[in-house]
C-alpha positions as CSV (number, residue, x, y, z in Angstrom):
1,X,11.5,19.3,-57.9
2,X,9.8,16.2,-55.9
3,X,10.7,15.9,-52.1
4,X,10.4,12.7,-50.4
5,X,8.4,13.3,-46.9
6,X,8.8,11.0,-44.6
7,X,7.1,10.8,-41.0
8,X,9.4,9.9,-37.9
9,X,8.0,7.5,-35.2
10,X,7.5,10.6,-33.4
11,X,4.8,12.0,-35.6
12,X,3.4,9.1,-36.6
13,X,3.1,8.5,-32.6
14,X,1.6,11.6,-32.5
15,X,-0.9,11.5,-35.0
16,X,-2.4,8.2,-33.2
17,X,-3.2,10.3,-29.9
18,X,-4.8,12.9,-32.1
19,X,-6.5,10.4,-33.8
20,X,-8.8,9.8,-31.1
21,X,-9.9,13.6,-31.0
22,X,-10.1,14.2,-34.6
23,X,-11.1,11.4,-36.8
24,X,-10.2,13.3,-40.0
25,X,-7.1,14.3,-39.1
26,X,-5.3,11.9,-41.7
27,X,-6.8,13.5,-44.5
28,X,-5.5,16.5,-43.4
29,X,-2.0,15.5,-43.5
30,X,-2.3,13.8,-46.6
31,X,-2.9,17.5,-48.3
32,X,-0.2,19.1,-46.2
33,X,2.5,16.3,-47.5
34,X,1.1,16.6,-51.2
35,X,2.0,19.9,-51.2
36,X,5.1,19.3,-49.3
37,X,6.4,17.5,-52.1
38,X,6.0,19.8,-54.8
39,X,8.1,22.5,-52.5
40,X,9.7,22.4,-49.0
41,X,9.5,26.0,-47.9
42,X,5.7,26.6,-47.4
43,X,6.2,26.5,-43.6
44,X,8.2,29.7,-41.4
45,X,11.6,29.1,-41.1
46,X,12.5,28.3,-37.7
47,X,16.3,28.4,-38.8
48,X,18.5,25.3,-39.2
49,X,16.2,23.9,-41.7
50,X,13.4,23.2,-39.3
51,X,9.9,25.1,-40.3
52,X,6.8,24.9,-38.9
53,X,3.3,25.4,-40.6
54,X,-0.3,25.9,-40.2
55,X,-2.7,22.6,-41.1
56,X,-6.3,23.0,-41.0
57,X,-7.9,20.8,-38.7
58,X,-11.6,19.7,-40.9
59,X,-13.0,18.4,-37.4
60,X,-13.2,22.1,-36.1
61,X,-12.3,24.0,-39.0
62,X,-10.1,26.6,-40.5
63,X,-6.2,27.0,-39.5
64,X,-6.3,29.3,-36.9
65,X,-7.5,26.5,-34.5
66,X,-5.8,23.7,-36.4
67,X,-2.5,21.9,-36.3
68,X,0.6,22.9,-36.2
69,X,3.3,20.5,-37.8
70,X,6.7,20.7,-37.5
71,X,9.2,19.8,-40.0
72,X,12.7,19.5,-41.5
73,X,14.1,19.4,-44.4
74,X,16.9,17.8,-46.3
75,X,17.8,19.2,-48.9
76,X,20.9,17.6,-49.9
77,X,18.9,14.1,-50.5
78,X,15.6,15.7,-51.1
79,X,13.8,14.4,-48.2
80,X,11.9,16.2,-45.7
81,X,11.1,15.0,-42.2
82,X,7.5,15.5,-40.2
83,X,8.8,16.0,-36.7
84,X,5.8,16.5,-34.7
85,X,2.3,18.1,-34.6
86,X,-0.2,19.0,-31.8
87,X,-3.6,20.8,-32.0
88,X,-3.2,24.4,-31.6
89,X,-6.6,23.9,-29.1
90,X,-4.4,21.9,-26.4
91,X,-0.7,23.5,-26.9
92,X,-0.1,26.9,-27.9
93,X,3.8,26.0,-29.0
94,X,6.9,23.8,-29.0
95,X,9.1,24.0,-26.7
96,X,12.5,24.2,-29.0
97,X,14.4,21.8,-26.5
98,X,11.7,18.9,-27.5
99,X,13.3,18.8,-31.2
100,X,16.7,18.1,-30.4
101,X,15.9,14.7,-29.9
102,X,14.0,14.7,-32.7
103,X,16.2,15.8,-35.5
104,X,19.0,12.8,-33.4
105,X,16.6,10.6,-34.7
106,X,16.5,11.8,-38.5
107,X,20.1,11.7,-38.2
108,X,20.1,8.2,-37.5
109,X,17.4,7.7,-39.9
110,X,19.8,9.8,-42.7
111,X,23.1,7.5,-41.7
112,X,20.9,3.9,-41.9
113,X,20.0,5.0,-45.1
114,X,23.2,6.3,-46.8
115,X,24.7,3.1,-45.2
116,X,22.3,0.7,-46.8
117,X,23.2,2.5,-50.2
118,X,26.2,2.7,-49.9
């Protein structure tokens, strides 16, 4: 099954600040949503369809010191939503508070949507 991933103006905000670090960082993500695509549940399971995964960073190298992307999916529509990322090299995790606002936004995204095909 194809998933559709989509990046919230939070990620893509985020991935401009990173930007500036790591020049390759685009690349990066571009492998992590191809193989988002072909199946959703590559990340851990955070519960309540969030997960979060391990991206490897090409300006440093490896995963261990990469990104870390967090993401949600939705199944129902076959979408899945990039939340946000950060370098594991300047935060060590999320705070789980900081995603509640996130997922209010891919709710809004999700009713915009089923109200312009509807």
């Amino acid at each position: 099954m194809a998933y559709e991933v989509i990046a919230i103006d939070g990620f893509q905000k985020d991935i401009k600040k990173l930007f500036k670090k790591y020049k390759h960082i685009k690349q990066d993500i571009l492998i992590l949503i191809e193989s988002l695509e072909r199946d959703y549940s590559i990340g851990i399971h955070l519960g309540d369809n969030l997960y979060k995964i391990r991206v490897k960073n090409s300006d440093i190298g490896g995963k261990s010191g990469g990104y870390r992307v967090i993401y949600y999916s939705k199944l129902a529509n076959n979408k899945i939503y990039l939340m946000t990322i950060y370098s594991k090299k300047q935060q060590e995790s999320i705070d789980v508070s900081k995603l509640k606002p996130l997922l209010d936004e891919i709710n809004i995204l999700n009713t915009k949507s089923s109200f312009n095909n509807g």
